[in-house]
C-alpha positions as a printed Julia matrix, in Angstrom:
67×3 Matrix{Float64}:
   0.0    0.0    0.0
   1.58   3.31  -0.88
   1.95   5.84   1.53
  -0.84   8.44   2.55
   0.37  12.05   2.1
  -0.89  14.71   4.7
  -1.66  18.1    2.77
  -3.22  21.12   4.84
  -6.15  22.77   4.14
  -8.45  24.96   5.34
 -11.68  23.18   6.51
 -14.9   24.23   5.2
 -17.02  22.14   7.68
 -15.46  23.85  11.06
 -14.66  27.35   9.94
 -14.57  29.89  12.16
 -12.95  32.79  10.66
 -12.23  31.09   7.18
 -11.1   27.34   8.8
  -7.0   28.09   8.96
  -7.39  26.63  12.8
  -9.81  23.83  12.01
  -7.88  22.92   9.07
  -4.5   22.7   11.12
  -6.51  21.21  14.35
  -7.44  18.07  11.56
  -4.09  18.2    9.66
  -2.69  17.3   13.5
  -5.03  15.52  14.66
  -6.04  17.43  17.73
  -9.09  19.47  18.95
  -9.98  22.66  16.54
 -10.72  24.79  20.03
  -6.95  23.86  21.55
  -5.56  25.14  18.05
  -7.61  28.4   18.28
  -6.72  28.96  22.2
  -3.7   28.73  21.39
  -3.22  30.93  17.65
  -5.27  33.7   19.94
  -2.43  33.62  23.29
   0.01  33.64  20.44
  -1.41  36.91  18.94
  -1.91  38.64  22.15
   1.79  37.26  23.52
   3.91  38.19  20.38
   1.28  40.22  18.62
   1.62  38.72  15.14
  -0.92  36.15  15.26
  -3.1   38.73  13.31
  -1.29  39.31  10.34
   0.1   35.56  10.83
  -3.1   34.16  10.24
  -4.59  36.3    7.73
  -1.25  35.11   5.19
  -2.52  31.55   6.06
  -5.77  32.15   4.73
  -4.27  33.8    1.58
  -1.77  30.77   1.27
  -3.43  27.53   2.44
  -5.87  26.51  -0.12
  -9.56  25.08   0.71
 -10.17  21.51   1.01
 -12.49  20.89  -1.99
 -14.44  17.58  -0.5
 -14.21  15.59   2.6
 -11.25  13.06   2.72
């Protein structure tokens, strides 16, 4: 059996502001709300969690159907 490649995406079935967090939350396999706790301390701790996760939205492309 070949291997299974990982790819990220954002998730269109979790989004909460455009599904970078959900889509990084299923890419590792852990709990969407831990990922967003934890992008929004970022932002307020080194304050470029804003701008961070607005170039994710740009550059991680939207999962076009459930794998």
């Amino acid at each position: 059996m070949p291997p299974v490649i990982k790819r990220l995406y954002r998730c269109r079935h979790h989004p909460v502001l455009g599904g970078v967090c959900a889509g990084i939350a299923e890419y590792l396999h852990v709990d969407p709300i831990l990922v967003r706790l934890l992008w929004v301390v970022f932002a307020f701790i080194m304050g470029t969690g804003i701008i961070a996760y607005l170039i994710a939205w740009i550059i991680v492309p939207e999962e076009t159907k459930r794998q």
